[in-house]
C-alpha positions in Angstrom: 0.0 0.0 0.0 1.8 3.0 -0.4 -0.4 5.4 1.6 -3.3 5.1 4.0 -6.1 7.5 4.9 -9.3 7.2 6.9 -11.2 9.8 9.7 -10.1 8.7 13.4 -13.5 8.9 14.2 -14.5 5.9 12.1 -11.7 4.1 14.2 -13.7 1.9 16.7 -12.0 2.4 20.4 -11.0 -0.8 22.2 -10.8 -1.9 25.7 -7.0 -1.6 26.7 -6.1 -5.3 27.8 -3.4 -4.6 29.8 -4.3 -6.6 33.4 -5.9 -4.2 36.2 -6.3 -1.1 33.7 -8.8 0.7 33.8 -11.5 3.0 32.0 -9.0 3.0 28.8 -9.2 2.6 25.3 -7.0 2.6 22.2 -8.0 3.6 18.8 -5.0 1.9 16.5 -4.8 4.2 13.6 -1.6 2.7 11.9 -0.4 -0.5 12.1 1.6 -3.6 9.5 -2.5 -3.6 7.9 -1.2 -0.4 5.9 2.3 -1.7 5.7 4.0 0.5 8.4 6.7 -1.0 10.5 5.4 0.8 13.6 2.3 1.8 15.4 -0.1 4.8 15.7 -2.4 4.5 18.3 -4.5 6.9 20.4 -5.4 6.0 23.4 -8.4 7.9 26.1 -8.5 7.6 30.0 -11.5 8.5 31.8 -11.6 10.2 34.8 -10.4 8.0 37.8 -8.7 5.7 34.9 -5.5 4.3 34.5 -3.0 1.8 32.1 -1.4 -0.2 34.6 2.3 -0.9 35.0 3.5 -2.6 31.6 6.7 -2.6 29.2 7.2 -3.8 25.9 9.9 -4.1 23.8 9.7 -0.8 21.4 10.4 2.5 22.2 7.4 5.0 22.3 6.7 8.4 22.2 3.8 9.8 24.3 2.0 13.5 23.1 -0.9 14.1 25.4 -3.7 15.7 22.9 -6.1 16.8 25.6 -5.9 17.0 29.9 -3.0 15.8 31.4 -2.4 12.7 33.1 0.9 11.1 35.6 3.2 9.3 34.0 5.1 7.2 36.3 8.3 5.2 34.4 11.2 3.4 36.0 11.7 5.2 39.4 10.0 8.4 38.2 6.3 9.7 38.9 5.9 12.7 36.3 2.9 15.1 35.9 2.5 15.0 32.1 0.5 17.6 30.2 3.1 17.4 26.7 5.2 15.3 25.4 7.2 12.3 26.6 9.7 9.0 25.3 10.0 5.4 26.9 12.8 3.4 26.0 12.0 -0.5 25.1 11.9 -2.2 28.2 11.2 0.7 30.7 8.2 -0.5 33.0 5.6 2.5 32.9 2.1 3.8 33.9 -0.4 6.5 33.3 -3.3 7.6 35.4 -6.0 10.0 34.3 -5.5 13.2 36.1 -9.2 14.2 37.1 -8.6 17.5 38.6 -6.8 18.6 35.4 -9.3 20.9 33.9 -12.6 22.4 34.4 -15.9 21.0 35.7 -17.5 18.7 32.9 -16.4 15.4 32.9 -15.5 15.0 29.1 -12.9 17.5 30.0 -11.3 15.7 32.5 -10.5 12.9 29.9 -6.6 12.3 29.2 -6.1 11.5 25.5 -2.9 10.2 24.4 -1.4 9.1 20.8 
C-alpha cells in the first residue's frame, strides 16, 4: 500500500487489555494492515482511569492531545501535560488526572497518541 487515509473517528476504540487497567481505550490508527513497521495508536483515559504498569519491547513516544495525566516510568512519577519518550523495556504507567481541567467530565479525559 503505499499510503493510508481514513477519519479517526470511524476508528472503533478498544478496551486496553493490559491486566488491572482501567477506563482506557485505544483507537490503532496505523499498524503492518497499511504496511508501516510501527504503530499509531490513540489512546483515552477516563476520569479515575489508568494503564497499569506494563513494558514492551519498542520505544514510544507519548503527546498528550487533551488533559493531562501522571506518568510514572522506571523510578519516576511525572505530571505529564506534553510530550514524553520510553525506552524499550522501561516499566511504565499512566493515570487520568481528574482534577486537570474544568468542571464537565469530558474535560477531565486524558487522551494520548
Amino acid at each position: 500500500m503505499e499510503y493510508f487515509e481514513s477519519n479517526i473517528k470511524d476508528i472503533r476504540p478498544e478496551e486496553v487489555s493490559i491486566k488491572g487497567t482501567k477506563n482506557a481505550t485505544v483507537q490503532w490508527l496505523i499498524t503492518n494492515k497499511q504496511g508501516a513497521n510501527y504503530f499509531v495508536r490513540k489512546f483515552a483515559v477516563e476520569p479515575y482511569g489508568l494503564i497499569s504498569m506494563h513494558f514492551h519491547g519498542y520505544q514510544k513516544t507519548m503527546i498528550i492531545t487533551k488533559g493531562s495525566c501522571t506518568l510514572c516510568v522506571g523510578d519516576k512519577v511525572i505530571d505529564l501535560n506534553n510530550i514524553a519518550y520510553c525506552r524499550s523495556y522501561l516499566l511504565n504507567l499512566f493515570i487520568c488526572n481528574f482534577f486537570s481541567e474544568g468542571f464537565n467530565k469530558e474535560n477531565f479525559k486524558s487522551s494520548f497518541i
